[in-house]
N, C-alpha and C positions, 0 to 999 in steps of 0.2 A: 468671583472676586467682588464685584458689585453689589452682592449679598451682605458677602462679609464687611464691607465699609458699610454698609446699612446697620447692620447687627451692633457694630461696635461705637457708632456716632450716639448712641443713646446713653451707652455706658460711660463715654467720656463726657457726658454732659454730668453725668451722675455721679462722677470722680470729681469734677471740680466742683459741684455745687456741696461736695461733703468736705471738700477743702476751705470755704467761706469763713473769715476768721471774725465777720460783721460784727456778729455779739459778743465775742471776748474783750474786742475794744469795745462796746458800749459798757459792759460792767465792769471795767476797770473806770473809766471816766464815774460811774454809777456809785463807786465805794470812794472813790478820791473825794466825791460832793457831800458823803455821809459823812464822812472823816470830820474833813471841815467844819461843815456844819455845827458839829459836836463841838468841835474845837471852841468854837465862837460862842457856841451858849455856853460851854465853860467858863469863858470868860465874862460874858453877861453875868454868870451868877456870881462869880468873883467881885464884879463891880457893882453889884445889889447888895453882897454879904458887905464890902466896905461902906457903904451908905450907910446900911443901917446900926456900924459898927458906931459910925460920927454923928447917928441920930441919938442915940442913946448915950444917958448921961452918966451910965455906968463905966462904959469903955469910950466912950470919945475924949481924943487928943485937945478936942478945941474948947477955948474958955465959953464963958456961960454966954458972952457977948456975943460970940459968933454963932455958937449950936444953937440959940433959939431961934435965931430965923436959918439956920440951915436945911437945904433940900437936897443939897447931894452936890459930891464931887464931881469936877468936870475931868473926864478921861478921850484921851484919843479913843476913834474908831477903834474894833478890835480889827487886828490883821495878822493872818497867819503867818504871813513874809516873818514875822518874829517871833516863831516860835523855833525853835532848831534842836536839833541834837547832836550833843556837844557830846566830843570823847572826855573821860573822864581820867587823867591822870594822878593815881593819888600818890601824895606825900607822906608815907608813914614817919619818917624821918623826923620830919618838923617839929621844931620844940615851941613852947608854947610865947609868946612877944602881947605886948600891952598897946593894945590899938587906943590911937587918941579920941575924946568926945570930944564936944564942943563944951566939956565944961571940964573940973580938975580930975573928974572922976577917969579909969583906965579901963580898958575892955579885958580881960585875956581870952584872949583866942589863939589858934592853933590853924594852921593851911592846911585845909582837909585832903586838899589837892588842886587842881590846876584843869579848867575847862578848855578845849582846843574845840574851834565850829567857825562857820562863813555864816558871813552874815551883809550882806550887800555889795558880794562880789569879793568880798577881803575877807582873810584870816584873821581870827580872835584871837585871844586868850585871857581868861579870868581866873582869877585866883577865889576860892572856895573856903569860906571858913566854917570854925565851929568853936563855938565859947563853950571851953573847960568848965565853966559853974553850970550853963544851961543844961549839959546833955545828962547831969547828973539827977534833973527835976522830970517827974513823972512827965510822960508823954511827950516829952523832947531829948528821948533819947538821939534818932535820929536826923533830928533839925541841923539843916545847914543855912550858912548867912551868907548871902552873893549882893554885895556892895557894888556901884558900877557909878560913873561920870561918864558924859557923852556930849556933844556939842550942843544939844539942845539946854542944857543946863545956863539957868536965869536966865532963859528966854522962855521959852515955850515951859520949861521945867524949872523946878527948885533949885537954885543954883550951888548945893550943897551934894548934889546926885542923891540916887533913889537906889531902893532895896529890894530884891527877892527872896522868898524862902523859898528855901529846896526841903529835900528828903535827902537819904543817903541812898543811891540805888545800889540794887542788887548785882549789876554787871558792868561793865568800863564805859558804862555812856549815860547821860543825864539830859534828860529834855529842862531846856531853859524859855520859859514862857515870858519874852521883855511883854507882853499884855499885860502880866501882872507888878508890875513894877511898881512900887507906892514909897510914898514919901515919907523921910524918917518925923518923930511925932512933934522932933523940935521943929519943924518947918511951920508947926502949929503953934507951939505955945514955949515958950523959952522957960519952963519948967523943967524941961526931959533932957536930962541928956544920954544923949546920939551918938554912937561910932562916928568916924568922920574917914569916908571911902579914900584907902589909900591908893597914895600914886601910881601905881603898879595895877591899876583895875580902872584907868581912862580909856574910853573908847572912843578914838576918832572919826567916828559918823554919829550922824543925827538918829536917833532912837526916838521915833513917833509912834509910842505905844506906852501903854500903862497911867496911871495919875501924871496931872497936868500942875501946872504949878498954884498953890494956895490963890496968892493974889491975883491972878490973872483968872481966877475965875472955878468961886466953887457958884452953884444957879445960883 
C-alpha cells in the first residue's frame, strides 16, 4: 500500500501542475494592453490629422488672424473609458426633417437610427443621422453624422456641442469614439454654417474627451 501512495504522489503533483491556468490570465491581461494601446495611437493620429487640417490654409476653419500663429488644438487626454459600443437600432422608417443651422440655411437629414450603450454607469441613447444631399457625393456614401451636447458644454467645450463621424456598419452595433469628438467649424469662424445638435441628442454627464473648446485654448 505504501508503495502505491508513493507511485501515485508524483502523478498528482503532475495533474495539478497541467492544470496551472497562470499564463492564460497573463495573455488576456497581455492583448487587453495591445488593444488599448492601438486605441490610443488612433486617437493620437486623429488629433495630428486635425492639426494639421487648421494648419493649412487650404482646409482650416480659422481666419487668417488666428492660423498664422496657430500650433495646434488643445484636446483632452485620450481615454478609453470613451470609446463604447453602442447597439445600433436602425430606423428605416424615418422620413427625411430639416435640421436647423445657426444661420437661415436647413440641413435635411434623415435618423439613420438610434445608438443604445453605458457610458459612466448610465444608459444612453443617441440618435444617428444621415444628410439625404451628402450620401449621394462620392465617398460619402456611407457617412453618418452623430451631433451630441453634454454638460461640459461652454465650459471646458464649445458651448454649441461637438460632432462625430461614423460609418454605416455592417451589423447592429457601432463603436462610438467620444475621443474624437470635434467642434462644428462655426465655433471658428461665423462664416460656416452648422447643424445645431438637437434636443433629443443631450447627454447628462460630463464628456472629457475629444476637442476642447476654441477660446479656452488652442497652444
Amino acid at each position: 500500500m505504501k508503495n502505491v501512495i508513493i507511485f501515485l504522489f508524483p502523478l498528482f503533483l503532475l495533474m495539478i501542475s497541467g492544470c496551472k491556468t497562470d499564463k492564460k490570465y497573463h495573455d488576456v491581461t497581455k492583448v487587453e494592453k495591445v488593444v488599448s494601446e492601438a486605441a490610443i495611437q488612433d486617437v493620437l493620429e486623429f488629433q495630428k490629422s486635425m492639426d494639421a487640417q487648421f494648419k493649412n490654409p487650404e482646409t482650416s476653419p480659422l481666419p487668417d488672424r488666428y492660423r498664422k500663429d496657430f500650433e495646434g488644438l488643445d484636446f483632452f487626454a485620450p481615454d478609453t473609458t470613451y470609446i463604447v459600443q453602442a447597439k445600433l437600432v436602425r430606423t428605416p422608417d424615418s422620413l427625411p426633417f430639416q435640421m436647423p443651422t445657426n444661420t437661415d440655411r436647413k440641413s435635411i437629414e434623415v435618423v439613420y437610427g438610434i445608438a443604445h450603450f453605458t457610458l459612466q454607469g448610465k444608459t444612453h441613447q443617441l440618435e444617428i443621422y444621415q444628410n439625404k444631399e451628402l450620401m449621394l457625393t462620392a465617398g460619402y456614401e456611407d457617412y453618418l453624422f452623430l451631433p451630441f451636447t453634454d454638460l461640459t458644454n461652454g465650459n471646458e467645450t464649445y458651448g454649441g456641442g461637438r460632432y462625430i463621424d461614423l460609418s454605416i456598419p455592417k451589423s447592429d452595433t457601432i463603436i462610438i469614439d467620444f475621443n474624437k469628438a470635434y467642434n462644428p467649424n462655426c465655433a471658428y469662424n461665423k462664416k460656416y454654417s452648422c447643424p445645431l445638435v438637437p434636443a433629443v441628442n443631450d447627454l447628462t454627464i460630463e464628456v472629457r474627451a475629444g476637442v476642447k473648446a476654441f477660446e479656452k485654448g488652442y497652444k
